[in-house]
PDB file with SEQRES, HELIX, SHEET and CRYST1 records, atoms N, CA, C and O in Angstrom:
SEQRES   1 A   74  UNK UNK UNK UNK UNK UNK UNK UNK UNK UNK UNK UNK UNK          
SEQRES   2 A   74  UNK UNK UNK UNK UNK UNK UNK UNK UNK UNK UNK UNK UNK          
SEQRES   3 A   74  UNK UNK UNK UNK UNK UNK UNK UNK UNK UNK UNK UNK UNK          
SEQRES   4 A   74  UNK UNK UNK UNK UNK UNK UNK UNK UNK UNK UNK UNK UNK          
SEQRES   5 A   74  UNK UNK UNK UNK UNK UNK UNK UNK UNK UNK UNK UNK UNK          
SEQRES   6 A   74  UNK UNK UNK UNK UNK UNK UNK UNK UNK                          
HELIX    1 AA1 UNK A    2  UNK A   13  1                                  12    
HELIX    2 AA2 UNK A   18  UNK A   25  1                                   8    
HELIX    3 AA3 UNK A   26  UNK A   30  3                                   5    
HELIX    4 AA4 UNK A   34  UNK A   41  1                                   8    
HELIX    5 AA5 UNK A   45  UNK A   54  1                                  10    
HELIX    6 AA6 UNK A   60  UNK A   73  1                                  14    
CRYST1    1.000    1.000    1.000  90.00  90.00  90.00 P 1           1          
ATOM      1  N   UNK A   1      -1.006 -18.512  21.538  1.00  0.00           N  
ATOM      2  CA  UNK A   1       0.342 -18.825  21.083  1.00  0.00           C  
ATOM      3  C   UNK A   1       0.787 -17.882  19.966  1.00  0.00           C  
ATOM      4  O   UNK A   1       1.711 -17.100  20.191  1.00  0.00           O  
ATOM      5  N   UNK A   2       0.215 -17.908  18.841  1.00  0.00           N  
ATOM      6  CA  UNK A   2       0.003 -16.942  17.870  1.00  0.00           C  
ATOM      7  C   UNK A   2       0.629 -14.912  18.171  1.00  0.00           C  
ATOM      8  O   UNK A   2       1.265 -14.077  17.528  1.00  0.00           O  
ATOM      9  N   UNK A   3      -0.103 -14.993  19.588  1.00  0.00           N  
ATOM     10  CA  UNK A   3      -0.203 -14.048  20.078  1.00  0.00           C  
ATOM     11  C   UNK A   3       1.491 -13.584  20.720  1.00  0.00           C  
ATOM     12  O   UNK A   3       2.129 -12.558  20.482  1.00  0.00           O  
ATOM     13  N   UNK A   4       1.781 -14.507  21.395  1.00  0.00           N  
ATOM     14  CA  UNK A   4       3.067 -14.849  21.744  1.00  0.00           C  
ATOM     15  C   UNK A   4       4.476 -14.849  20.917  1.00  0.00           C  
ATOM     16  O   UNK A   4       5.638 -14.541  21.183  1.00  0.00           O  
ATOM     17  N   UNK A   5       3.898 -15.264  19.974  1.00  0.00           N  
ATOM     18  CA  UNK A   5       4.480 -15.126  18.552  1.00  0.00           C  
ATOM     19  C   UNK A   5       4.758 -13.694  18.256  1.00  0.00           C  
ATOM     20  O   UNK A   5       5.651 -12.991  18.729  1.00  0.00           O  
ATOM     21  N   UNK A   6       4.033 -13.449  17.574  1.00  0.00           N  
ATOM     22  CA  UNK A   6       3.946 -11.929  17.565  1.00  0.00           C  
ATOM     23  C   UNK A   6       4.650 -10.869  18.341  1.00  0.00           C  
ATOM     24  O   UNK A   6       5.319  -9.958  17.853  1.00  0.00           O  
ATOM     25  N   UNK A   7       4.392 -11.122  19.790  1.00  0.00           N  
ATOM     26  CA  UNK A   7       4.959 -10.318  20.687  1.00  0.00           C  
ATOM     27  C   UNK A   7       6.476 -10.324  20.497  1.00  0.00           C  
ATOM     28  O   UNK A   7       7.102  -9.310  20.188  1.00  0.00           O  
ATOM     29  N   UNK A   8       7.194 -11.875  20.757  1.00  0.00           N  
ATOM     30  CA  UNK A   8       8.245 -12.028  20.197  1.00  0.00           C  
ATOM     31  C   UNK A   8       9.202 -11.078  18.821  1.00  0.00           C  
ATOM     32  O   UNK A   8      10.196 -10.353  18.796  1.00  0.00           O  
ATOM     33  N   UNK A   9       8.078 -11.677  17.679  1.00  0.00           N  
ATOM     34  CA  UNK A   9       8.653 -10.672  16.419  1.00  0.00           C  
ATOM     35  C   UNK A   9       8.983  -8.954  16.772  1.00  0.00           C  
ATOM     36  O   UNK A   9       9.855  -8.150  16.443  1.00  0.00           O  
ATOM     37  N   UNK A  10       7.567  -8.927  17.754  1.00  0.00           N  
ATOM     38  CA  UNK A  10       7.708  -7.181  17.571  1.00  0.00           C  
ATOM     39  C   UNK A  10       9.131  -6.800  18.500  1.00  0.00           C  
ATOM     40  O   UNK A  10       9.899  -5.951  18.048  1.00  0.00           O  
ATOM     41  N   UNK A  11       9.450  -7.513  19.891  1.00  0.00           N  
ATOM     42  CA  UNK A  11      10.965  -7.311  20.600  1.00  0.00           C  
ATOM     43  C   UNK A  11      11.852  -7.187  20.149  1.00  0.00           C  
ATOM     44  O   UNK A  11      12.707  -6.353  20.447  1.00  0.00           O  
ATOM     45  N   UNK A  12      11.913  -8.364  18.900  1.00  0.00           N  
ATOM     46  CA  UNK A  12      12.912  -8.734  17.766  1.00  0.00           C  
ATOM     47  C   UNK A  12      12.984  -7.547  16.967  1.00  0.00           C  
ATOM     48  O   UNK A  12      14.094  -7.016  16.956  1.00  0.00           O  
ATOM     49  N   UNK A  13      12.025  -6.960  16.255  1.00  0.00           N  
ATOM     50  CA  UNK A  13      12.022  -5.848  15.744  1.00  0.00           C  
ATOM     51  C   UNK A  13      12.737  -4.310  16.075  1.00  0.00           C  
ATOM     52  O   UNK A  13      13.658  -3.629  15.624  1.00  0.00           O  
ATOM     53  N   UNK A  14      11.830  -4.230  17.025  1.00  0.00           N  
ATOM     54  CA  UNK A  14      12.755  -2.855  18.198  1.00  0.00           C  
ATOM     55  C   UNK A  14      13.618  -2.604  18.492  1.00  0.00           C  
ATOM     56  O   UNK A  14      14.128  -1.510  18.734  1.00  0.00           O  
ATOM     57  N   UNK A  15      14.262  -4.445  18.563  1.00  0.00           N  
ATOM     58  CA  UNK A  15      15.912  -4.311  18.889  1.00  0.00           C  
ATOM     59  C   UNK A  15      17.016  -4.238  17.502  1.00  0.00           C  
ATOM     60  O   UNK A  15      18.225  -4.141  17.708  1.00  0.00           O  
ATOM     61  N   UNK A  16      16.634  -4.278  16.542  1.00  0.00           N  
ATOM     62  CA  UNK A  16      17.504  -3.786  15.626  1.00  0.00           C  
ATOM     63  C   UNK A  16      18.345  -2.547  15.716  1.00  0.00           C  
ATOM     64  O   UNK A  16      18.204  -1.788  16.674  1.00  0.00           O  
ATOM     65  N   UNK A  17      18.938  -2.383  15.066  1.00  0.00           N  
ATOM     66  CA  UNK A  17      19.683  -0.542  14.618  1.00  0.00           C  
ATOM     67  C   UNK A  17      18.636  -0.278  13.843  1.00  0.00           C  
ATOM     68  O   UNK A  17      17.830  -0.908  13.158  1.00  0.00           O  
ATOM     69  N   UNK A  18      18.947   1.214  14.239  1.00  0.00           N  
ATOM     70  CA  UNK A  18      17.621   2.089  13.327  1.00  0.00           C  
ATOM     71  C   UNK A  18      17.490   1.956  12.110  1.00  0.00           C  
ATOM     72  O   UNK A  18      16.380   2.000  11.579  1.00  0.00           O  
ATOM     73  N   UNK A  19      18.550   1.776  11.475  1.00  0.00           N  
ATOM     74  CA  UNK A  19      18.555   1.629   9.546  1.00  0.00           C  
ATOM     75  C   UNK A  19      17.929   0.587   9.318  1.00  0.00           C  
ATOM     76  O   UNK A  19      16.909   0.451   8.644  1.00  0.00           O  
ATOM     77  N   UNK A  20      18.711  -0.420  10.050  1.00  0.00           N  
ATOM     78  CA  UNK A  20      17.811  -2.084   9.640  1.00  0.00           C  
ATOM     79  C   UNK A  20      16.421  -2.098   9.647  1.00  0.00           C  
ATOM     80  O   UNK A  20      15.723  -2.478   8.707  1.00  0.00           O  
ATOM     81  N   UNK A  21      15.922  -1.569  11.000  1.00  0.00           N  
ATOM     82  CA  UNK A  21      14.449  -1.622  11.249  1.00  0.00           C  
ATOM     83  C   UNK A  21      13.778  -0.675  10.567  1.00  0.00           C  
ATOM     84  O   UNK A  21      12.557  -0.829  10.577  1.00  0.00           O  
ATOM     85  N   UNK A  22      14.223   0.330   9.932  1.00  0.00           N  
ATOM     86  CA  UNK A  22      13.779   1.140   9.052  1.00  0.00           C  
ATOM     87  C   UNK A  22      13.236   0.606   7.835  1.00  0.00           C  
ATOM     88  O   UNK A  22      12.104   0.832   7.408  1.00  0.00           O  
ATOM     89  N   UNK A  23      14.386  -0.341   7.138  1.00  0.00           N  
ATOM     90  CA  UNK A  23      14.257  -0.731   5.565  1.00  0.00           C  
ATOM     91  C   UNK A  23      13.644  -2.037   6.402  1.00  0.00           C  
ATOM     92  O   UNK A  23      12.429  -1.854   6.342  1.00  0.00           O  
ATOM     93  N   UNK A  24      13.811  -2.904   6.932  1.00  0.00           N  
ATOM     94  CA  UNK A  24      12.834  -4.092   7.384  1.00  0.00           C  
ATOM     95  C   UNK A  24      11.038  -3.675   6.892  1.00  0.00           C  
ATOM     96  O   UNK A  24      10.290  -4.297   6.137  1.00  0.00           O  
ATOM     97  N   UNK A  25      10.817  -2.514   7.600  1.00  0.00           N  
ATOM     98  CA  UNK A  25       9.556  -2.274   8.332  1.00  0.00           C  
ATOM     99  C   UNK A  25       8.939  -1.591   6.590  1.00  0.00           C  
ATOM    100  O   UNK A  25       7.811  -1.963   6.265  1.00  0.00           O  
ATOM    101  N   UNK A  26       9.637  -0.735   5.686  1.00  0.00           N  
ATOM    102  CA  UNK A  26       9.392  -0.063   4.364  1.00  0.00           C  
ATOM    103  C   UNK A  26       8.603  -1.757   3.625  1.00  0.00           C  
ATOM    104  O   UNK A  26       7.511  -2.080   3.157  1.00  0.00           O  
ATOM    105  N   UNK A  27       9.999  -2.474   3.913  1.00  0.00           N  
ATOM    106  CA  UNK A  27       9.951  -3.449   3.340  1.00  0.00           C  
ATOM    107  C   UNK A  27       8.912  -4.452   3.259  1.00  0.00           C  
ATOM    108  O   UNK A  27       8.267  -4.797   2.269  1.00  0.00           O  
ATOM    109  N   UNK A  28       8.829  -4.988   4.798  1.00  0.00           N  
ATOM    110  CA  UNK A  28       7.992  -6.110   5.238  1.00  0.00           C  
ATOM    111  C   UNK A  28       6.433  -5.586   5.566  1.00  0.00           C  
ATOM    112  O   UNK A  28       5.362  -6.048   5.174  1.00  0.00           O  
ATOM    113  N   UNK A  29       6.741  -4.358   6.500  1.00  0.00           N  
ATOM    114  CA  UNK A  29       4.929  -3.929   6.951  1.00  0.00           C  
ATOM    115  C   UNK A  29       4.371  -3.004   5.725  1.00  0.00           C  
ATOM    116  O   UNK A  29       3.186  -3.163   5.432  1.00  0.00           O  
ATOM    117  N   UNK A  30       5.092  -2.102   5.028  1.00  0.00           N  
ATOM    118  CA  UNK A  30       4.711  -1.399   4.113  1.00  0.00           C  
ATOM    119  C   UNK A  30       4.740  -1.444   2.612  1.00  0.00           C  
ATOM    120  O   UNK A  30       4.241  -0.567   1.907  1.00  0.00           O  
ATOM    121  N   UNK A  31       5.428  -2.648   2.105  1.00  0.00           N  
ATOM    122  CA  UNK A  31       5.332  -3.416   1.318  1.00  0.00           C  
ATOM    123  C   UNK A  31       6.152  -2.795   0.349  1.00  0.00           C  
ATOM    124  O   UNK A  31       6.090  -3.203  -0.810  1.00  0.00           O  
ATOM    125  N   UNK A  32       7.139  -1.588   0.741  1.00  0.00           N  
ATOM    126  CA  UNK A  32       7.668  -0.674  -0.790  1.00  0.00           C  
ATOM    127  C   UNK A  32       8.846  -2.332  -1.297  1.00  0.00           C  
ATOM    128  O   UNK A  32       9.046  -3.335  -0.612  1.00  0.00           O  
ATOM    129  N   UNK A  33       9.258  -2.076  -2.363  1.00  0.00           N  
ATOM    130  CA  UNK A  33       9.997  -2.723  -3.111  1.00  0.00           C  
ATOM    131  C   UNK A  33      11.571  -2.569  -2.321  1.00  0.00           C  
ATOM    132  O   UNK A  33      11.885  -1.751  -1.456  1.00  0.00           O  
ATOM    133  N   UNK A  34      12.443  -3.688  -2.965  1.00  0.00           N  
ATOM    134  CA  UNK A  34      13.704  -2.994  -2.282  1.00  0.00           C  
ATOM    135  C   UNK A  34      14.330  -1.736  -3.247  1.00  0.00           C  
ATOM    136  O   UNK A  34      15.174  -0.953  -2.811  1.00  0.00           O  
ATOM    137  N   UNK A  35      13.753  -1.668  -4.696  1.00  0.00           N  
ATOM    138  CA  UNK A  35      14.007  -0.457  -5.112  1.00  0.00           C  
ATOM    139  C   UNK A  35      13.545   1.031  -4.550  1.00  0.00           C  
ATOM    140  O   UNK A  35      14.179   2.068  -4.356  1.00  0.00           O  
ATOM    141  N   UNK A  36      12.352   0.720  -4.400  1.00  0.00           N  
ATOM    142  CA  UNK A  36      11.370   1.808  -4.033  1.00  0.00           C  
ATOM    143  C   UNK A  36      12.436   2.236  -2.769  1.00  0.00           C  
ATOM    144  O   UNK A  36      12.741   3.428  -2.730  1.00  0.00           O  
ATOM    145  N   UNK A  37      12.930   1.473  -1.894  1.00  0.00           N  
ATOM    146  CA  UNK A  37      13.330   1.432  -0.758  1.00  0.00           C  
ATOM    147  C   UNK A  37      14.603   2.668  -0.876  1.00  0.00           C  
ATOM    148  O   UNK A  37      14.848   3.813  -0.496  1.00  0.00           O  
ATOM    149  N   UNK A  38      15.054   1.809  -1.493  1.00  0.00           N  
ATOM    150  CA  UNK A  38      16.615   2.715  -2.502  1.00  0.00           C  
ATOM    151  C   UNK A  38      16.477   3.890  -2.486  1.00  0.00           C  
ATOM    152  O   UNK A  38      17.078   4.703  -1.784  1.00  0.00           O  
ATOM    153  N   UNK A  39      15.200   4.178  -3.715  1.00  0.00           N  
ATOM    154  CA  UNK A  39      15.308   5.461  -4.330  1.00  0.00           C  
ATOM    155  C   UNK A  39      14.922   6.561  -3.174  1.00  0.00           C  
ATOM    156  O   UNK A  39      15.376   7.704  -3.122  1.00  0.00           O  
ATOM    157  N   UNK A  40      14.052   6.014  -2.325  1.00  0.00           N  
ATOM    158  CA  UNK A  40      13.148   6.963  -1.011  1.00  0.00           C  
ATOM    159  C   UNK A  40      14.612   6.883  -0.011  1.00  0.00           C  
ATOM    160  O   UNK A  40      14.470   7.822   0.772  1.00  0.00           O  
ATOM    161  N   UNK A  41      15.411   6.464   0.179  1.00  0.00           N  
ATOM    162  CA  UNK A  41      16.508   6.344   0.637  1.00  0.00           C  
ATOM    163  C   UNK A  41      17.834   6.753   0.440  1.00  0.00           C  
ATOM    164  O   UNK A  41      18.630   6.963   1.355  1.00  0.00           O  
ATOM    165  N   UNK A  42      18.132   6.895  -1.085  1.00  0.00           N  
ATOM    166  CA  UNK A  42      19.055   7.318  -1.863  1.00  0.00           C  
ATOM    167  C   UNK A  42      20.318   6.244  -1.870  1.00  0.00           C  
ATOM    168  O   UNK A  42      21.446   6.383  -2.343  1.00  0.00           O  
ATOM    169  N   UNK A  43      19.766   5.210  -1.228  1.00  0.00           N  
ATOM    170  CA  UNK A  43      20.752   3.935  -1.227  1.00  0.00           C  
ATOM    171  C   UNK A  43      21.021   2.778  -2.616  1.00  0.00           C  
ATOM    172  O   UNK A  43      20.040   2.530  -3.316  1.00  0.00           O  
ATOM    173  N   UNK A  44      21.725   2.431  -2.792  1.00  0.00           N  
ATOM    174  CA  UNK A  44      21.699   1.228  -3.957  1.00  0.00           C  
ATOM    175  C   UNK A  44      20.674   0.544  -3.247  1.00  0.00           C  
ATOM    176  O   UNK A  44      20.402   0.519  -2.046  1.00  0.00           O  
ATOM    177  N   UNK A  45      20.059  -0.116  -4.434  1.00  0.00           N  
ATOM    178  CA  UNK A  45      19.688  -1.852  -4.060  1.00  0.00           C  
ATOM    179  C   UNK A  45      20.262  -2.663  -2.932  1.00  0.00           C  
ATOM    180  O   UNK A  45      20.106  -2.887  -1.731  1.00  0.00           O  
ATOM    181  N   UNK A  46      20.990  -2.972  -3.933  1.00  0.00           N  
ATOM    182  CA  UNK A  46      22.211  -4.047  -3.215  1.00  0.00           C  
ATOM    183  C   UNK A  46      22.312  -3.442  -1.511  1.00  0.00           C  
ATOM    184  O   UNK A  46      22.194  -4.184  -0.536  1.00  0.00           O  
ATOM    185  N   UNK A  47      22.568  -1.850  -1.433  1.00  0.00           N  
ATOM    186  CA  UNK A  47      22.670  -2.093   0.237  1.00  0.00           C  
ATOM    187  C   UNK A  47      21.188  -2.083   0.855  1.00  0.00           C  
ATOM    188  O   UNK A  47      21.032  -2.540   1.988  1.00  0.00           O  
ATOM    189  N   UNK A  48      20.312  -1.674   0.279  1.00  0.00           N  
ATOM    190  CA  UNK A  48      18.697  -2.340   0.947  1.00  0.00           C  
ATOM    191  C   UNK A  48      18.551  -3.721   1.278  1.00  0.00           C  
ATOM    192  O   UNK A  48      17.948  -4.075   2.291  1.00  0.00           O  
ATOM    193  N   UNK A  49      19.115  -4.584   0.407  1.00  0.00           N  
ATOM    194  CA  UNK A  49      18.857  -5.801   0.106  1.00  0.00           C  
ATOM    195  C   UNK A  49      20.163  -6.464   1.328  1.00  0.00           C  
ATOM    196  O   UNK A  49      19.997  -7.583   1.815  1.00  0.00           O  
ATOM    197  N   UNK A  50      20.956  -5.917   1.563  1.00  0.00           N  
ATOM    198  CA  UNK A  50      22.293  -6.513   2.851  1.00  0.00           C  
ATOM    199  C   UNK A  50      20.761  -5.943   4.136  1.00  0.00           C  
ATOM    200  O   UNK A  50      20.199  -6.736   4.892  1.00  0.00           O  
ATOM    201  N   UNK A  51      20.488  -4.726   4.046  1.00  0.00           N  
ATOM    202  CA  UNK A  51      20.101  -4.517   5.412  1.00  0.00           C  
ATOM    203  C   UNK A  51      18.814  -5.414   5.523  1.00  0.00           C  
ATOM    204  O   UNK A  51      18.508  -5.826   6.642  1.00  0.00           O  
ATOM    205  N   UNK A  52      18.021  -5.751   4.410  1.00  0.00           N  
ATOM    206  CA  UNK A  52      16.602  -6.726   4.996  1.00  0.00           C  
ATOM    207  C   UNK A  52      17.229  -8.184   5.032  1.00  0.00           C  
ATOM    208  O   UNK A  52      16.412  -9.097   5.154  1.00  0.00           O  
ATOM    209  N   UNK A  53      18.710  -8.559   4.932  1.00  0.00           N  
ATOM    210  CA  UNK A  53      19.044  -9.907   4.988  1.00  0.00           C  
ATOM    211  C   UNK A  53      19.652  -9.966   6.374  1.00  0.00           C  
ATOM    212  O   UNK A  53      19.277 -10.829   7.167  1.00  0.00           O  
ATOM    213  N   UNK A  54      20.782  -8.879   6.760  1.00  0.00           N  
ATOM    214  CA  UNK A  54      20.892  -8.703   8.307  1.00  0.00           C  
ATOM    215  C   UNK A  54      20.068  -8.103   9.332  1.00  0.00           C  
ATOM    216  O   UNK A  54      20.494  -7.968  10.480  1.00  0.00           O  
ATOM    217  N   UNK A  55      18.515  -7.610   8.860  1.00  0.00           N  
ATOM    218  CA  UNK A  55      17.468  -7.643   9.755  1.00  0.00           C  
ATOM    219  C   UNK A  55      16.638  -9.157  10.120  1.00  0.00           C  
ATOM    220  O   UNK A  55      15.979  -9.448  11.118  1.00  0.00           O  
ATOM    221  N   UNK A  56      16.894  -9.805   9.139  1.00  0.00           N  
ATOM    222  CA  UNK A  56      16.093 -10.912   9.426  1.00  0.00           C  
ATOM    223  C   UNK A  56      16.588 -11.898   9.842  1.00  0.00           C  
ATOM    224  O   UNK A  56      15.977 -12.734  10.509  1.00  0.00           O  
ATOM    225  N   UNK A  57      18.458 -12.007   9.333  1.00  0.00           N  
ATOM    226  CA  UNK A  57      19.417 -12.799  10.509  1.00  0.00           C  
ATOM    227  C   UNK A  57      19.120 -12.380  11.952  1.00  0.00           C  
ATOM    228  O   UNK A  57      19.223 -13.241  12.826  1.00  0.00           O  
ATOM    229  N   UNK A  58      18.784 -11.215  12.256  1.00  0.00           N  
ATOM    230  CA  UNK A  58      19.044 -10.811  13.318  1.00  0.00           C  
ATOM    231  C   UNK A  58      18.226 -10.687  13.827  1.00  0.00           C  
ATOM    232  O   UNK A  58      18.495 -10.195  14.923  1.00  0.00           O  
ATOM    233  N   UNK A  59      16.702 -10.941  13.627  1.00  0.00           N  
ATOM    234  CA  UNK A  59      15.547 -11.282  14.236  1.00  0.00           C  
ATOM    235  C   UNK A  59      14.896 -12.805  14.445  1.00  0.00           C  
ATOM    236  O   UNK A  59      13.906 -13.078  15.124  1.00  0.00           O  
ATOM    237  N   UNK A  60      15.847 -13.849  13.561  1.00  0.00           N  
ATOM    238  CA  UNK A  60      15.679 -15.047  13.547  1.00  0.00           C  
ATOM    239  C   UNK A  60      16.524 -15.625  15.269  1.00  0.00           C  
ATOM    240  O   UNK A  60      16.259 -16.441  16.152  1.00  0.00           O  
ATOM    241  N   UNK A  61      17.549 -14.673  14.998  1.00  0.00           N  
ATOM    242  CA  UNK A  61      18.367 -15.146  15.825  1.00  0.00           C  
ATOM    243  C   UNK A  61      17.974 -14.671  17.371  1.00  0.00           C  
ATOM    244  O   UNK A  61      18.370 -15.324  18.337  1.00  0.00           O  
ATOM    245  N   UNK A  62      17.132 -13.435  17.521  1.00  0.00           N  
ATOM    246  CA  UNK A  62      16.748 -12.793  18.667  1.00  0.00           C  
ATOM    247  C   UNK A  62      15.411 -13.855  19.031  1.00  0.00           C  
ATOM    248  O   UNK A  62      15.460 -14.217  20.206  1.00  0.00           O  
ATOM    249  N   UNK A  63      14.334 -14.375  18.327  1.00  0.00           N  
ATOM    250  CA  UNK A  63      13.146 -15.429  18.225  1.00  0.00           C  
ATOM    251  C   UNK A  63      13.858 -16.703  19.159  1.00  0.00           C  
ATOM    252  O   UNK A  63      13.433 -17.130  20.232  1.00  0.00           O  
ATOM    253  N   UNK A  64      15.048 -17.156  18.420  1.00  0.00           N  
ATOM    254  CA  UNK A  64      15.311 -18.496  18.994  1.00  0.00           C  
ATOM    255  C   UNK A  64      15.870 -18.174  20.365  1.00  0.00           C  
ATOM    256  O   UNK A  64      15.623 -19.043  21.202  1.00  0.00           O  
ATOM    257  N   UNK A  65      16.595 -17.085  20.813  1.00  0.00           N  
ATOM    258  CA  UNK A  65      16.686 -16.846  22.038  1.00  0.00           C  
ATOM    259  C   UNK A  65      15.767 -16.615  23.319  1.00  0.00           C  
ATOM    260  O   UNK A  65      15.793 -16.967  24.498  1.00  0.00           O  
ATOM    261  N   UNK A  66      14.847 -15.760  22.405  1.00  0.00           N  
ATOM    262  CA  UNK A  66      13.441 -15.519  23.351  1.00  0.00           C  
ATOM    263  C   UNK A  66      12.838 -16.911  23.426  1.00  0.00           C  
ATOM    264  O   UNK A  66      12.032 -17.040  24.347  1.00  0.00           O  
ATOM    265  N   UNK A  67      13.015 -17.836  22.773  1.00  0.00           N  
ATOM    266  CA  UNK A  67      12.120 -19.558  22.775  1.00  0.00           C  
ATOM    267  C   UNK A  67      12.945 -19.994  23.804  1.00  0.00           C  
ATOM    268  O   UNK A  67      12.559 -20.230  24.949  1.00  0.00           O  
ATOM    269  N   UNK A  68      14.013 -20.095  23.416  1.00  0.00           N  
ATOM    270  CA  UNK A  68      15.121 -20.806  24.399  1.00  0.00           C  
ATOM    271  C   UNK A  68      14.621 -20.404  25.819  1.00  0.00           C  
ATOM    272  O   UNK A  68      13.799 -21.035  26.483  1.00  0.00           O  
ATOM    273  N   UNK A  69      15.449 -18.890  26.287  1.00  0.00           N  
ATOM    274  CA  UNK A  69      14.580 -18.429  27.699  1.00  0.00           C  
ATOM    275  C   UNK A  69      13.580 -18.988  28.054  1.00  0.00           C  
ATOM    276  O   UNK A  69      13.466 -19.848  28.927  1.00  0.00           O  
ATOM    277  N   UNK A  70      12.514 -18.362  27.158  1.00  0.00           N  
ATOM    278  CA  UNK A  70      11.024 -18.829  27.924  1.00  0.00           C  
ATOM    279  C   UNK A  70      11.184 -20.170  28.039  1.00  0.00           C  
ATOM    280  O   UNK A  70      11.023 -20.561  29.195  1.00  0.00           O  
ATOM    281  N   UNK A  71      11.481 -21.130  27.133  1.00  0.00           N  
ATOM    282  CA  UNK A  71      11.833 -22.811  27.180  1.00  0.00           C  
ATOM    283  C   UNK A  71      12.187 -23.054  28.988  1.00  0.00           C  
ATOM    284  O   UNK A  71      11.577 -23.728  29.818  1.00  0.00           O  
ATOM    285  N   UNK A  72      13.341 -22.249  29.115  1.00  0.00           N  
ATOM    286  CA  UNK A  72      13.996 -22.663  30.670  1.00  0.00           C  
ATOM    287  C   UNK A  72      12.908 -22.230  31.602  1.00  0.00           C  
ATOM    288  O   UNK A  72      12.885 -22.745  32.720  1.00  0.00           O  
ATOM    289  N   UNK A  73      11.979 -21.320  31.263  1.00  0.00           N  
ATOM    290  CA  UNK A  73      11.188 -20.732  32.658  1.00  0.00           C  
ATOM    291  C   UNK A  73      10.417 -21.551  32.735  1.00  0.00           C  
ATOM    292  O   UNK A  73      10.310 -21.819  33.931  1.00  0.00           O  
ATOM    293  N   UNK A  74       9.538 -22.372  31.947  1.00  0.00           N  
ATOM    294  CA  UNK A  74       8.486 -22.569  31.981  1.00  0.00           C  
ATOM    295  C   UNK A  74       8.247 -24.044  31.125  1.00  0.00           C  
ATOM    296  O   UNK A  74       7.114 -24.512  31.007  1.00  0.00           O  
TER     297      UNK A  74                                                      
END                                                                             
């Protein structure tokens, strides 16, 4: 299940826009700061901090769809 899980997140992931999944991935798998993010970026804060809040709307929202589906198949 776990496993399933996972698979899910990573679809969710891929399907972002490139920027999002960019600062997501700095963020979440590589642990930089949302400053760190910034400065390696040349972006404010503040817009690091919009893109890891509309990456994760937008992977919450891709999860409950992939549940839903699989829900109807199976």
């Amino acid at each position: 299940m776990q496993s399933e899980l996972q698979a899910k997140i990573n679809v969710a992931i891929a399907s972002l826009p490139d920027r999002n999944r960019e600062i997501f991935r700095l963020n979440r798998i590589d642990g930089l700061t949302n400053q760190e993010i910034a400065d390696e970026l040349n972006l404010s804060k503040r817009t690091v901090e919009t893109h890891i809040s509309n990456a994760l709307k937008k992977i919450k929202e891709m999860i409950l769809l992939l549940i839903s589906v699989f829900s109807i198949f199976f």
